[in-house]
N, C-alpha and C positions, 0 to 999 in steps of 0.2 A: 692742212686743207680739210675742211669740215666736209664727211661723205653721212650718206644715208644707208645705214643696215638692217636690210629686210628679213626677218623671218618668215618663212613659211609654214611656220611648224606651231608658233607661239602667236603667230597673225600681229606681231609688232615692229614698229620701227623706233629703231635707235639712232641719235646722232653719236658719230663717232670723230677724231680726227687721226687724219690718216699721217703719216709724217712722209710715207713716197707711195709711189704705186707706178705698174708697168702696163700694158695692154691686161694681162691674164690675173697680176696679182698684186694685192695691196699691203702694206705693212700698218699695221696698228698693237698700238702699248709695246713696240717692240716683236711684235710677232708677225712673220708673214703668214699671209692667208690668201687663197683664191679667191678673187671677185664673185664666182659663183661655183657655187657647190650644190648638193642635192637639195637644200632648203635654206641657204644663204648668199644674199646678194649684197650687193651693194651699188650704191648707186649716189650720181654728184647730185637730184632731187629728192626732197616730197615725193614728188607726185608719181615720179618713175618708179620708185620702192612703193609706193602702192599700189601704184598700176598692177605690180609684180606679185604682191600674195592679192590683189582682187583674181588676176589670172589663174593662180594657183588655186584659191579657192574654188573659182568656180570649176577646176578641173576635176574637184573632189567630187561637188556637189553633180557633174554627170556623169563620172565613174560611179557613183550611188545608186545615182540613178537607172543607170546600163542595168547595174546587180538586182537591184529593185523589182523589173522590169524582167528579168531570166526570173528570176524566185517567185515572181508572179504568174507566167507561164509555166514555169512548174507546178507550181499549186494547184492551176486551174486542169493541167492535163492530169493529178494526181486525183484530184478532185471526183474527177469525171471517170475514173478506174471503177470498175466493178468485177464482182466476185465470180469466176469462169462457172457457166455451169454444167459442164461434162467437169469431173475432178478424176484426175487418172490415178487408174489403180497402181500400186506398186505389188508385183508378185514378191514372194516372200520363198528363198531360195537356200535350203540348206546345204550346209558344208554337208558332202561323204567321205571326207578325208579322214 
């Protein structure tokens, strides 16, 4: 049975044919494999394996975003630091040992 394997990582789909598959996992070229994994799916469409890295993707591009967006806030409150101007003294304390 011809499945669809989605990458997330390589942003590609591959046709594959499956010889069995269960609820959780599929066999292909003789190996089994989970239907999903950290960045491999698969799927009986098209459209559903792209569905699947467009989702991923854009997961990426607002996790970027989040970081983006803190590192800019950052910036802007570093930015805005200035130099104290009382600077404390450090006394200077000898050993009498």
């Amino acid at each position: 049975m011809k499945k669809y394997r989605a990458n997330s990582i390589s942003n590609m789909i591959t046709v594959v044919e499956a010889e069995r598959e269960t609820d959780a996992t599929i066999w292909v070229s003789g190996r089994r494999e989970s239907k999903r994994s950290s960045y491999i799916a698969y799927f009986d469409k098209w459209e559903e394996a792209h569905a699947y890295i467009m989702a991923t993707a854009l997961r990426k591009v607002e996790a970027c975003q989040l970081r983006l967006k803190s590192a800019e806030k950052n910036y802007d409150i570093t930015s805005k630091m200035t130099k104290p101007k009382i600077e404390l003294e450090c006394e200077h304390v000898q050993s009498t040992t």
